[in-house]
Every structure is written in structure tokens, then in C-alpha cells.
C-alpha positions as CSV (number, residue, x, y, z in Angstrom):
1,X,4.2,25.7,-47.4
2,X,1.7,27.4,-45.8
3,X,0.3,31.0,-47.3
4,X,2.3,32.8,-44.4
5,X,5.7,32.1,-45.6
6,X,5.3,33.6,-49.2
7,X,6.5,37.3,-49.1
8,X,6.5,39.8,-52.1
9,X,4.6,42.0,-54.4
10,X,6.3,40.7,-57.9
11,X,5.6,42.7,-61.1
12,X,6.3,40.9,-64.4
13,X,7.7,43.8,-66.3
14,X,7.4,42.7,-69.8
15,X,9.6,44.2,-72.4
16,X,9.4,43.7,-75.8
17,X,12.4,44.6,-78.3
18,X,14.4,46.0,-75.0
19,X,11.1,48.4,-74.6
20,X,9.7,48.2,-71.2
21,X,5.7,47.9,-71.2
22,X,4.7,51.6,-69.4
23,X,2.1,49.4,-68.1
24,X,5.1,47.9,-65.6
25,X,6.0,51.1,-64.5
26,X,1.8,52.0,-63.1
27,X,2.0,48.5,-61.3
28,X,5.2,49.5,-59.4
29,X,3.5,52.6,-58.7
30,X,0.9,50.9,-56.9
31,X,3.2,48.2,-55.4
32,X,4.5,51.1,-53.5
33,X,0.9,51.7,-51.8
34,X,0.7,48.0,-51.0
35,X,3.9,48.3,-49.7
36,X,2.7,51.1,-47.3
37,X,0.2,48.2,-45.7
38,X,2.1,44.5,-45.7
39,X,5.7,46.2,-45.9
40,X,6.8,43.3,-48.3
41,X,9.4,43.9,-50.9
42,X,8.6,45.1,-54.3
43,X,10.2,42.9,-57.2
44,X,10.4,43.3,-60.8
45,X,10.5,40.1,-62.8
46,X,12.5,41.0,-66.1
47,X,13.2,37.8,-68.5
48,X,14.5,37.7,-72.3
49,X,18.2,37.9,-73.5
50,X,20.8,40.3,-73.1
51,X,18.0,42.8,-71.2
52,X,20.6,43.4,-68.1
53,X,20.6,47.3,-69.1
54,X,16.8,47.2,-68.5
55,X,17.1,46.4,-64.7
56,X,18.3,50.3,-63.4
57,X,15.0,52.0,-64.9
58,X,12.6,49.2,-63.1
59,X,14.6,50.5,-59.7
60,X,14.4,53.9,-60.4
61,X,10.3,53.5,-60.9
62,X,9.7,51.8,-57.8
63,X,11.3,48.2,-57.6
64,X,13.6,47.6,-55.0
65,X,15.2,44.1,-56.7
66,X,14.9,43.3,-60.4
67,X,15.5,39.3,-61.2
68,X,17.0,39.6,-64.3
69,X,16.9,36.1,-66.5
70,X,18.6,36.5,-69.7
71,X,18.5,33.2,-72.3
72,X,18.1,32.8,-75.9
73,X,14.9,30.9,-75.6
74,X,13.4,34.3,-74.1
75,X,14.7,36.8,-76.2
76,X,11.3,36.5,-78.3
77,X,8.0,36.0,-76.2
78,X,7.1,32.4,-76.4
79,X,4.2,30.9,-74.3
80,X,6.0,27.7,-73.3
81,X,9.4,28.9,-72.5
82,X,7.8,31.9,-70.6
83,X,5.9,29.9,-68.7
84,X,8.1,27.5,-67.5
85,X,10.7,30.2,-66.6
86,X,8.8,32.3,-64.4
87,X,6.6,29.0,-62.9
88,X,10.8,28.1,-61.8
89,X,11.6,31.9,-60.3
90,X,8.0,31.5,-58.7
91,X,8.4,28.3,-56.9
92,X,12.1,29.6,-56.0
93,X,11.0,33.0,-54.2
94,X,7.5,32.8,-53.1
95,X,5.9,35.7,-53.8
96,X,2.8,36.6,-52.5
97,X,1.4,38.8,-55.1
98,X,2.3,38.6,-58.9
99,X,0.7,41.1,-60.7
100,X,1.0,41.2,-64.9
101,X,-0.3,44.1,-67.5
102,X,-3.3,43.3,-69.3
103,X,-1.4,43.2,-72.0
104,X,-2.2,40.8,-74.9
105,X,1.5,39.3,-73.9
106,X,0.0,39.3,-70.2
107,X,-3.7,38.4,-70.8
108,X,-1.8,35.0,-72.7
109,X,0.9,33.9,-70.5
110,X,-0.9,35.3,-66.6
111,X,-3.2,31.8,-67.1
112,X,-0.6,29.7,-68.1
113,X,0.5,30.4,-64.4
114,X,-2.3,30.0,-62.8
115,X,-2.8,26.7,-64.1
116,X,0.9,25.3,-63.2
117,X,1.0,26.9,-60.2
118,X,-2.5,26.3,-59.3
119,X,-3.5,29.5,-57.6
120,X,-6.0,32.2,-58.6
121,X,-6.5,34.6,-61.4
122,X,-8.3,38.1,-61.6
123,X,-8.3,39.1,-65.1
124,X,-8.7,42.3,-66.0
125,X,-8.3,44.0,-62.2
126,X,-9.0,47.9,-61.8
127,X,-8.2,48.3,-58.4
128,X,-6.0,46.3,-56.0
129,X,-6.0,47.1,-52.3
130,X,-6.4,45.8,-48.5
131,X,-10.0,45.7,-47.3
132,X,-10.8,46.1,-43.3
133,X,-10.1,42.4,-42.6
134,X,-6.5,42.9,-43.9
135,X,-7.2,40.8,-47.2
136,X,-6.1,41.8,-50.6
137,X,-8.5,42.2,-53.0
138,X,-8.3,43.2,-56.7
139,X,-11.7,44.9,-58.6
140,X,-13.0,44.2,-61.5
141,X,-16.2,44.7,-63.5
142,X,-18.9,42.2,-63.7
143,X,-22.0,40.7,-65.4
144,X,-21.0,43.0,-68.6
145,X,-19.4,46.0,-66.4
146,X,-22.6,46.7,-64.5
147,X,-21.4,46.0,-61.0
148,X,-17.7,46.1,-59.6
149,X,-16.6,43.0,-57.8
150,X,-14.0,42.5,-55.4
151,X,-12.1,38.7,-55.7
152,X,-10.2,37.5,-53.1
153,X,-7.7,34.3,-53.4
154,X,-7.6,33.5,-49.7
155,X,-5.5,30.4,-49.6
156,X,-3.4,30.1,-52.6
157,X,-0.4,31.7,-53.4
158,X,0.6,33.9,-55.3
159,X,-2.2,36.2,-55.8
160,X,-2.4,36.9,-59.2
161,X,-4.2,39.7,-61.6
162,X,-3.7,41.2,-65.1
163,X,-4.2,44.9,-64.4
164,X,-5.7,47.2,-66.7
165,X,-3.8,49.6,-68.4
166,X,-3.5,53.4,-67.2
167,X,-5.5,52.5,-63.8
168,X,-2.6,53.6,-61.7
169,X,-0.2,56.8,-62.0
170,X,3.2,56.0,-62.5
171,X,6.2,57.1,-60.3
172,X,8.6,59.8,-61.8
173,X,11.9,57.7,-62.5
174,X,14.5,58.7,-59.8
175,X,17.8,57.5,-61.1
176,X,19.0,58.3,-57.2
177,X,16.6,55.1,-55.9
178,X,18.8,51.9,-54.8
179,X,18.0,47.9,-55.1
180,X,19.4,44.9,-56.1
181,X,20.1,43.3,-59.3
182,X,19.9,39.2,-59.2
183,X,20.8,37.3,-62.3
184,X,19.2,34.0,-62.3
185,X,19.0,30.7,-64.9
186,X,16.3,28.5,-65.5
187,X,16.5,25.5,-67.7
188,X,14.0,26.5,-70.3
189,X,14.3,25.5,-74.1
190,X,12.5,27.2,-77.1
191,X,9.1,25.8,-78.4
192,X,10.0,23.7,-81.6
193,X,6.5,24.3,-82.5
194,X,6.7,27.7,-82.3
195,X,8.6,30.4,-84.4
196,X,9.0,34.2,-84.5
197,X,8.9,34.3,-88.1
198,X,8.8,38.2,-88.6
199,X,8.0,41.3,-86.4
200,X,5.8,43.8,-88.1
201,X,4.7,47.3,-86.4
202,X,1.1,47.6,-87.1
203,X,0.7,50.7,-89.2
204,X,-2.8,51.1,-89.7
205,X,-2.9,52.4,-86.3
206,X,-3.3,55.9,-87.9
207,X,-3.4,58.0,-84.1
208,X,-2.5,56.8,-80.6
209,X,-5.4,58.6,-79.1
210,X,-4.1,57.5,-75.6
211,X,-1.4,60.4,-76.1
212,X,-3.8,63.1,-77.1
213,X,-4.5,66.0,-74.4
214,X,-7.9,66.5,-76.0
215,X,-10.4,64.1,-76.8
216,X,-13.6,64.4,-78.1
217,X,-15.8,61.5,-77.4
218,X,-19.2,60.1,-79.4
219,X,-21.5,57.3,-78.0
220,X,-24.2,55.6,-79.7
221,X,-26.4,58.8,-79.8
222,X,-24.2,60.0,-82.5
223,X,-27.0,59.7,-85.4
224,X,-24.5,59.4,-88.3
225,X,-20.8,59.2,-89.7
226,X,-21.7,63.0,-91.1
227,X,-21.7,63.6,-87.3
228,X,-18.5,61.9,-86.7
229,X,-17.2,64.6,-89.0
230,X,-18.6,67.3,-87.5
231,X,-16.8,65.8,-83.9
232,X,-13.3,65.9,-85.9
233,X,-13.6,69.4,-86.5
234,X,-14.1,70.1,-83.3
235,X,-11.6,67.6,-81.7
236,X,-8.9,69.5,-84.6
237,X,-9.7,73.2,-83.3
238,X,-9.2,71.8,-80.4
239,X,-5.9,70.2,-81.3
240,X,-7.0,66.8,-80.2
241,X,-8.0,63.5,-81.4
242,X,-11.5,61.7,-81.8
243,X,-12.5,59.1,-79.4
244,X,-16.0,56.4,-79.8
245,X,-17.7,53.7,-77.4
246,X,-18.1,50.8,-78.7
247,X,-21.6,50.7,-80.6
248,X,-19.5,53.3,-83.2
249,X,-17.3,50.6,-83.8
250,X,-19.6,47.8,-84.6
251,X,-21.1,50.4,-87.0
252,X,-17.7,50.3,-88.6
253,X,-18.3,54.4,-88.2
254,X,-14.5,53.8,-86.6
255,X,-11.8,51.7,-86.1
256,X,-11.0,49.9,-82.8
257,X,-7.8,52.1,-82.2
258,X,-10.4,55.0,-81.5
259,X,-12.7,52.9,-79.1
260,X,-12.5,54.0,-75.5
261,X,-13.2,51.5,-72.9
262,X,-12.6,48.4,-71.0
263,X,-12.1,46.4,-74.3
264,X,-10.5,49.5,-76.1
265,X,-7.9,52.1,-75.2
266,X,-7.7,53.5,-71.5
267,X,-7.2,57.7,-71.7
268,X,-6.3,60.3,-69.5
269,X,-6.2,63.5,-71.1
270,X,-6.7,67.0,-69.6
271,X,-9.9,67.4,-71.1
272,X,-12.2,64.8,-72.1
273,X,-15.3,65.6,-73.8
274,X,-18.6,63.5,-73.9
275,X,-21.5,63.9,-76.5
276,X,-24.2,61.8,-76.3
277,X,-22.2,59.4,-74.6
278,X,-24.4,57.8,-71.8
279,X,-21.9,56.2,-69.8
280,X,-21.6,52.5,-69.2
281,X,-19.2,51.0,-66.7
282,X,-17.2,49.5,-69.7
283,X,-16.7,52.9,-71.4
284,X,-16.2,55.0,-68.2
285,X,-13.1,53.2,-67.0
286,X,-11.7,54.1,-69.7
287,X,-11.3,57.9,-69.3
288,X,-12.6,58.3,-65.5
289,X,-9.2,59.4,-64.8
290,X,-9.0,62.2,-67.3
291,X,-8.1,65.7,-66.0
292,X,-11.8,67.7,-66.9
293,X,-14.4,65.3,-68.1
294,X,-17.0,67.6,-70.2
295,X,-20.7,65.8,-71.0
296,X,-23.2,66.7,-73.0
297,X,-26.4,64.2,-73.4
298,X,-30.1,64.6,-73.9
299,X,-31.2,62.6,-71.0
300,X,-30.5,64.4,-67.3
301,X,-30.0,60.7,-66.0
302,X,-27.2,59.7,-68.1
303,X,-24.6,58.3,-66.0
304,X,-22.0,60.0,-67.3
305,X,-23.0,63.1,-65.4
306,X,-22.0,60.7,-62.3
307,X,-18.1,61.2,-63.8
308,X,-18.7,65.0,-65.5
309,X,-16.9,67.8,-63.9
310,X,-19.4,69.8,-66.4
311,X,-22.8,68.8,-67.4
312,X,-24.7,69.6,-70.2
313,X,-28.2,68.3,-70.8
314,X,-28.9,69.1,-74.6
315,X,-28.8,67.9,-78.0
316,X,-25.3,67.8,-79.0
317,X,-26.3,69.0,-82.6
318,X,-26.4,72.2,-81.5
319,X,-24.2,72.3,-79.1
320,X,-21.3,71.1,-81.5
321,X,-21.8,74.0,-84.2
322,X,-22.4,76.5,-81.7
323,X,-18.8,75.4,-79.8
324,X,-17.0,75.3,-83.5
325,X,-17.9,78.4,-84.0
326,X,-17.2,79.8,-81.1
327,X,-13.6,78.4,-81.4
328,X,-13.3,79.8,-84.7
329,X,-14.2,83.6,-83.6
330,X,-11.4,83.1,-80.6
331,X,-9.0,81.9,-83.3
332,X,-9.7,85.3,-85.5
């Protein structure tokens, strides 16, 4: 077939224990701006068993169909069975865009795709959009996050890209919006060779700093872990939670649930403050979005003052004890 006669902006709206990914619900969010330009029906891709009471909340965030594929080789996430499924619903319908979470579960089965259905891939995609010569395009960061590239896949089809998380604002559910519900079969069998043995929720996760309001952010001029200490004390005055980049992690100063980045956690609170945090591509996208972005660094070049609604050029050891202090005179 040629590329003109596949038409659709799928979402694979991965679920897990009948819990939709909230990742799903920021790509149908944007689906509805690439609506506005090719005017192509939005689809949500839901597969596992018994999942049929999942389908209402995709259309009330922005789907207008949800193929629903319910077997007992799904109801756990298996690579093979997964794959083969949604290769079957691809080559059925013909979408033109498939767009997956980069998710661990999306990161995984998003190649597997792109290899049976031999198309493209953009992993990792910050952006998606039309550019002037009405081609879609998806961002992503490049040569270790220092430049931003745009990837096109002009002649296969489906367009595909694992999105990173919190990049796009999800719609409010609207229980009012209408679409269609299609239940499909594939012939897909469980992996022999493969075995949910146990599921375990990870509890050393000790904070979900995603869901914090407040974060208070070190980079690698944060001199030592006595430091770090200093930054929770501020973060709990504040009521908020304490953020890294990444060279505090390799320190083991902090575990990787607190890094904040590209290869960590994506935030948006309403206020997001910086110390000695220089600002790298990899570590920006991951709070660019936040509601006030506060920075306080040594050098006047730093590029996080490029992001900072607020700039501070000093030495956050001062500036730290003076702010605690402050804080604590209000609180009296």
C-alpha cells in the first residue's frame, strides 16, 4: 500500500493491573493537536483480558475509538504475545502514527514493532509536530542531549515514537465525550518461555517526587552529602521533596528515584528550585515545564538561567541558610 492510504494517530494505552499508564492520557492530549492539522482519527489501542471497563475513560481523555483486545495470553505483559497482537491490529487498520509511552513496558515492546513491521522508530521523542513542508516530525535530544533533532520517517508507515513522560498536558476527562468501542481477536498464544512468576510493588521507592509541588533541586556543585541535608531542610519548610541531576546519583549521595532528568523522573511542580544546578539538556527536560523555576549558581552563564523565571548568581551556601531562616521567622 502506498503511505497515503494509512490514516490514524493510534496511542497504545498500556495498562497494567487494570491501571491505565497517565502517560496514555498526555499522548491523547497531544493527538488532539495533531488532529487539528491532518484531521485523522485519534485511536486508543487497549489489549490484556477482561479490560473492557477501561475503554470509556480513554474516550473521555481524547480518543475517539478504543480497540479493545481482551485474551488470556495478554492479561500479563509478555513481549511475544504483545507483539504479535498489535503487529495483527496494525496491519488490519493502517495507522499512520503509533505513538507508545516511554515506558519500560513501551521502551521494550515499541522495537519489537518496528522490526516486524519494518518502519521507523524515534525513541525517546519530546516533541511531535508538523513542520512547514507538512511532515511529521518527532524531537529528541542528541549527541548526549546537547542539540535537539528532529527525525522524520518519510516513507514508512506507521510513524512510530516512545514519548517521554510528562512532555504533554493531559486533557481533563469529560465523561460527556462520545466514540466507539471495537472488540477485536487476534490469534496470539502465551510465551512458554516466559512466566509471570510474581508481581512485587517496589517499595524502596521511599517519595514519588513527580507528585511534589515543591522541589528543591542540587547539581553537581553541591560540595557534599552535609549539603544535601541542608537542601532537605529547606525542601521540608517548604513542604516539598528533594530532587538531584545525575552526577549526585553516581556519588550514591541519592537514589535514582530523586534524579531529575531525561534518564530519571520528569516534574512539573509549581515551584522548582535550582542550586548550583548548571543545566544540561538532559536535566532541563526534566522540569522545563514546572510552574516557577527558581536558580541559583555561581557562574552568570549557567544555562539554567536560559529556563529560570528567577535568577540568582551566588553561592548557594549562603543563600540556603539565609532562605531557611527566613522561612523559619515567617513560620513564628
Amino acid at each position: 500500500m502506498a503511505k497515503e492510504d494509512y490514516k490514524g494517530i493510534w496511542v497504545f494505552a498500556e495498562q497494567e493491573h487494570g491501571v491505565i499508564e497517565p502517560t496514555v492520557f498526555e499522548l491523547l492530549g497531544k493527538a488532539q493537536d495533531l488532529q487539528a492539522h491532518n484531521k485523522e482519527e485519534i485511536v486508543a489501542v487497549l489489549m490484556g483480558n477482561d479490560v473492557d471497563a477501561l475503554a470509556p475513560e480513554l474516550i473521555a481523555r481524547g480518543a475517539n475509538k478504543v480497540i479493545v483486545v481482551n485474551d488470556p495470553a495478554l492479561a500479563e505483559y509478555s513481549a511475544r504475545p504483545y507483539q504479535a497482537a498489535l503487529t495483527q491490529l496494525v496491519e488490519k487498520y493502517k495507522p499512520s502514527i503509533l505513538l507508545y509511552g516511554a515506558t519500560p513496558l513501551g521502551r521494550d515492546l515499541a522495537p519489537r514493532l518496528m522490526i516486524t513491521l519494518d518502519t521507523g522508530l524515534t525513541a525517546d521523542a519530546i516533541d511531535l509536530g508538523y513542520d512547514e513542508d507538512d511532515v511529521f516530525y518527532q524531537t529528541t535530544p542528541a549527541y548526549g542531549g546537547k542539540i535537539l533533532a528532529h527525525i522524520v520517517i518519510l516513507e514508512k508507515r506507521p510513524q512510530m515514537a516512545t514519548v517521554h513522560c510528562k512532555m504533554f498536558a493531559p486533557l481533563e476527562a469529560d465523561p460527556a465525550r462520545t466514540g466507539e468501542i471495537v472488540k477485536e481477536t487476534v490469534q496470539v498464544e502465551a510465551d512458554p518461555d516466559y512466566q509471570v512468576v510474581e508481581f512485587v510493588p517496589d517499595e524502596n521507592v521511599e517519595v514519588n517526587i513527580a507528585a511534589s509541588d515543591v522541589i528543591v533541586a542540587g547539581g553537581r556543585g553541591i560540595k557534599s552529602e552535609d549539603d544535601l541535608k541542608k537542601l532537605q531542610e529547606l525542601a521540608d519548610l517548604f513542604g516539598g521533596q528533594v530532587g538531584v541531576s545525575r552526577p549526585l546519583v553516581d556519588n550514591g549521595w541519592m537514589p535514582h528515584s530523586r534524579q531529575i532528568g531525561q534518564s530519571g523522573v520528569t516534574v512539573t511542580p509549581r515551584l522548582m528550585l535550582n542550586l548550583a544546578v548548571s543545566g544540561s539538556v538532559q536535566y532541563t527536560l526534566g522540569m522545563q515545564k514546572a510552574g516557577c523555576i527558581v536558580a541559583v549558581n555561581t557562574s552568570a552563564d549557567a544555562p539554567i538561567f536560559d529556563f529560570a523565571h528567577y535568577g540568582i548568581v551566588g553561592d548557594y551556601k549562603q543563600f540556603v541558610p539565609a532562605l531557611i531562616e527566613e522561612l523559619k521567622n515567617r513560620k513564628a
